[in-house]
C-alpha positions as CSV (number, residue, x, y, z in Angstrom):
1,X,-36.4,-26.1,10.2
2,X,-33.8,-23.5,10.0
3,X,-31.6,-22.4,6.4
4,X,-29.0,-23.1,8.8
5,X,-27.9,-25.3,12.1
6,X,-25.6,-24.6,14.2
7,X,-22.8,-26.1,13.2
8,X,-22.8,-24.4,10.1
9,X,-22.8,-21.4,11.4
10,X,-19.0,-21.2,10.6
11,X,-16.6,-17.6,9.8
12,X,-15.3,-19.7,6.7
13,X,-18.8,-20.7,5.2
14,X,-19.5,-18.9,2.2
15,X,-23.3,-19.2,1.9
16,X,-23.5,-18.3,5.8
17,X,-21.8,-15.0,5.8
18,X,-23.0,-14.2,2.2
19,X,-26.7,-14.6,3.5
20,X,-26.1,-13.1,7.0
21,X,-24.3,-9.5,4.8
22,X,-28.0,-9.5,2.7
23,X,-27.1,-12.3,0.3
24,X,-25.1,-10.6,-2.4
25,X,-21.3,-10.5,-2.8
26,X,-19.6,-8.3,-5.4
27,X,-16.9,-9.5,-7.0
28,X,-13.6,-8.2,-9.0
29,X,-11.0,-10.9,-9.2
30,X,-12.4,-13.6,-11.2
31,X,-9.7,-16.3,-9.5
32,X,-11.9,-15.8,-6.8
33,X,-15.3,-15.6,-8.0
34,X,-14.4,-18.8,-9.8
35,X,-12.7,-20.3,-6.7
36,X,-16.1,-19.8,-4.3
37,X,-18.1,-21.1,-7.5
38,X,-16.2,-24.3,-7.5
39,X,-16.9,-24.1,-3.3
40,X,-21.1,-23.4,-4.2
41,X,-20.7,-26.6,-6.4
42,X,-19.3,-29.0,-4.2
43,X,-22.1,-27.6,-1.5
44,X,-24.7,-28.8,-4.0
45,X,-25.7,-25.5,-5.1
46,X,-27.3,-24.8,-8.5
47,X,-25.4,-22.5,-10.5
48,X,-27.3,-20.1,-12.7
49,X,-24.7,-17.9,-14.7
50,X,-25.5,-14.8,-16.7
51,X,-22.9,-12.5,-18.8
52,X,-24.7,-9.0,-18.0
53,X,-22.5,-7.2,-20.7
54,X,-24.4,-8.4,-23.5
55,X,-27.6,-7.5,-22.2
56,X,-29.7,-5.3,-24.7
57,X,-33.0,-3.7,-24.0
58,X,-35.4,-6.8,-23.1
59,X,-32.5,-8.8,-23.5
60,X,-32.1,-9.0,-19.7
61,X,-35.6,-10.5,-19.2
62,X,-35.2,-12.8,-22.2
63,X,-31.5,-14.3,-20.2
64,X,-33.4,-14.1,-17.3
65,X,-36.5,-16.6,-18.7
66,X,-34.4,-18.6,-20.8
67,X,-32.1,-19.4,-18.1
68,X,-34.3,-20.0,-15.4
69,X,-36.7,-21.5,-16.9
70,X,-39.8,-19.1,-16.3
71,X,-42.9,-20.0,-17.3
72,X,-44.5,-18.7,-21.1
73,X,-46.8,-16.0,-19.8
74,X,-43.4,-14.3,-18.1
75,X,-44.3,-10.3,-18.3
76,X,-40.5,-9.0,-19.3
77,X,-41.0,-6.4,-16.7
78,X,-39.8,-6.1,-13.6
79,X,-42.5,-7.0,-11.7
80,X,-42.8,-10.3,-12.7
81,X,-39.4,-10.6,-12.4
82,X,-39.8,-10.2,-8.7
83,X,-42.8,-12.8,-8.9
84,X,-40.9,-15.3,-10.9
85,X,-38.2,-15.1,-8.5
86,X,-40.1,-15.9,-5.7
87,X,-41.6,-19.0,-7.4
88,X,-38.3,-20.3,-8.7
89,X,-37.6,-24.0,-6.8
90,X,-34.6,-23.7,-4.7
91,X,-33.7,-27.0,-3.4
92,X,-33.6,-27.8,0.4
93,X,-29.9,-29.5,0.2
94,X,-27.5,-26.4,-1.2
95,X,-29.6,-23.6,-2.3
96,X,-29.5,-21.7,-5.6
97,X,-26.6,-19.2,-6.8
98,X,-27.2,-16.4,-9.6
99,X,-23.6,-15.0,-11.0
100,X,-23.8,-11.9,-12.5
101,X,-20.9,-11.7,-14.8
102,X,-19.9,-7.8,-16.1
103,X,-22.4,-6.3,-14.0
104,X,-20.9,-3.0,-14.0
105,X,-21.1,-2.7,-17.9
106,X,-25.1,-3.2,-17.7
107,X,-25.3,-1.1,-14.5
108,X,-23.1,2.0,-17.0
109,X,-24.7,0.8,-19.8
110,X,-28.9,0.0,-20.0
111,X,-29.0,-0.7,-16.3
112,X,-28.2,3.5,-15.7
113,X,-31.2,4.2,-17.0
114,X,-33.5,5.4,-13.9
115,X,-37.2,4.7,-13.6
116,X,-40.1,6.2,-12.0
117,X,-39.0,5.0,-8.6
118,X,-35.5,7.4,-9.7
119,X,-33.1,4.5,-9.2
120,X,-31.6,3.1,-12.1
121,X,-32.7,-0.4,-13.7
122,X,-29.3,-2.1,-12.4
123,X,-29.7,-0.9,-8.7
124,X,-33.8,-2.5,-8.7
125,X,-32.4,-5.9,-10.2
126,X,-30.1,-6.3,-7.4
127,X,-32.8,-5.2,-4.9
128,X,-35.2,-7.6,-6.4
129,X,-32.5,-10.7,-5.9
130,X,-31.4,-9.7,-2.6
131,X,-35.3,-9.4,-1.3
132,X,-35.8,-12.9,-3.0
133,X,-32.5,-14.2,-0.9
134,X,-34.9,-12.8,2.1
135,X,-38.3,-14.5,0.6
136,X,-36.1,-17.8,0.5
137,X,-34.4,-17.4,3.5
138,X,-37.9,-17.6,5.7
139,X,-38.7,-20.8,3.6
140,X,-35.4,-22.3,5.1
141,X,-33.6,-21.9,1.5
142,X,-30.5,-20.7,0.6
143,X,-30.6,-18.2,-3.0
144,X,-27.5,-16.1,-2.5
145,X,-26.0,-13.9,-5.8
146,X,-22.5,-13.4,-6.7
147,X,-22.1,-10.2,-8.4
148,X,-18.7,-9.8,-11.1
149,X,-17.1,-6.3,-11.6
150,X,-14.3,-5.5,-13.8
151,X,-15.0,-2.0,-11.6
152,X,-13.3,-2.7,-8.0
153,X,-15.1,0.5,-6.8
154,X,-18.4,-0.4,-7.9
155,X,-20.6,-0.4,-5.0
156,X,-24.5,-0.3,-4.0
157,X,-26.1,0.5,-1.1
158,X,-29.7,-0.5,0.3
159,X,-30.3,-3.4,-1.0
160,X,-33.0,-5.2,-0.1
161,X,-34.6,-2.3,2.1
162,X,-37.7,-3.0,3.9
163,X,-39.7,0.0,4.7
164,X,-41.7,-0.1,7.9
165,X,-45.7,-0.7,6.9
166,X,-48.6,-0.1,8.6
167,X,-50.2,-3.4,10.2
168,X,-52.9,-5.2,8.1
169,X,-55.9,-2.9,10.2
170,X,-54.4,0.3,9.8
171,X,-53.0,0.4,6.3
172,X,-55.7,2.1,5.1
173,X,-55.5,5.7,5.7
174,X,-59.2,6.2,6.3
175,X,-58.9,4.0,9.3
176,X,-56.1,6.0,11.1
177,X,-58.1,8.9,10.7
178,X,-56.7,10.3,7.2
């Protein structure tokens, strides 16, 4: 079965064209971020709302478990972020929305701080929601997240990048001939 038929396919359908621009939408105005909440509730979506300013180191994880519910053994990292994410149960009728409320003061705040990869902690949070938007998406489910900014030039690119990956016979460099 599809996330989608083809009558919802629809310009005015916020989950459609939310999903089909990588499934996050930044938001400044909170009229309107409040206005497409009130739209994702009367779809039957779940609404899982998080107030990013008042995040403190581990605090994120800690909002993230509490609020989703992950289970006990929850690593506070984020890789089992990613996992947990992927094993979150997004109902078939609606979907699931994550608001991020005062994004931008984790993303200047904590969230600049860059790891190993060299992208700040902010930047890999999205990425991790809007691959999860992708994971749920091929399961025919909708997990979209809604992203507030009291900065309206606050912006992030890549999200949700796949790299291209050697099939499953040639990953191994030994057997191209490495």
């Amino acid at each position: 079965m599809a996330a989608f038929d083809a009558e919802e396919q629809t310009k005015e359908a916020l989950d459609w064209v939310t999903l089909r621009d990588g499934g996050i939408a930044l938001y400044w105005r909170r009229e309107y971020l409040d206005e497409d909440l009130e739209w994702f509730r009367q779809q039957n979506y779940q609404l899982f709302i998080f107030n990013c300013e008042k995040w403190t180191p581990g605090g994120m994880h800690a909002d993230f478990a509490r609020t989703l519910s992950f289970p006990s053994y929850y690593g506070s990292n984020l890789d089992a972020l990613h996992d947990c994410l992927e094993d979150l149960s997004v109902p078939e009728r609606g979907g699931t929305v994550i608001v991020l409320n005062r994004f931008d003061a984790f993303r200047n705040g904590r969230g600049a701080t860059l790891l190993p990869s060299g992208r700040p902690e902010a930047e890999i949070v999205l990425d991790l929601l809007a691959r999860a938007s992708r994971h749920f998406l091929l399961r025919s489910r909708r997990f979209l997240t809604l992203v507030q900014s009291d900065d309206p030039c606050i912006q992030f690119d890549g999200l949700g990048g796949i790299a291209a990956i050697w099939n499953g016979r040639e990953w191994q460099n030994k057997s191209r001939g490495l």
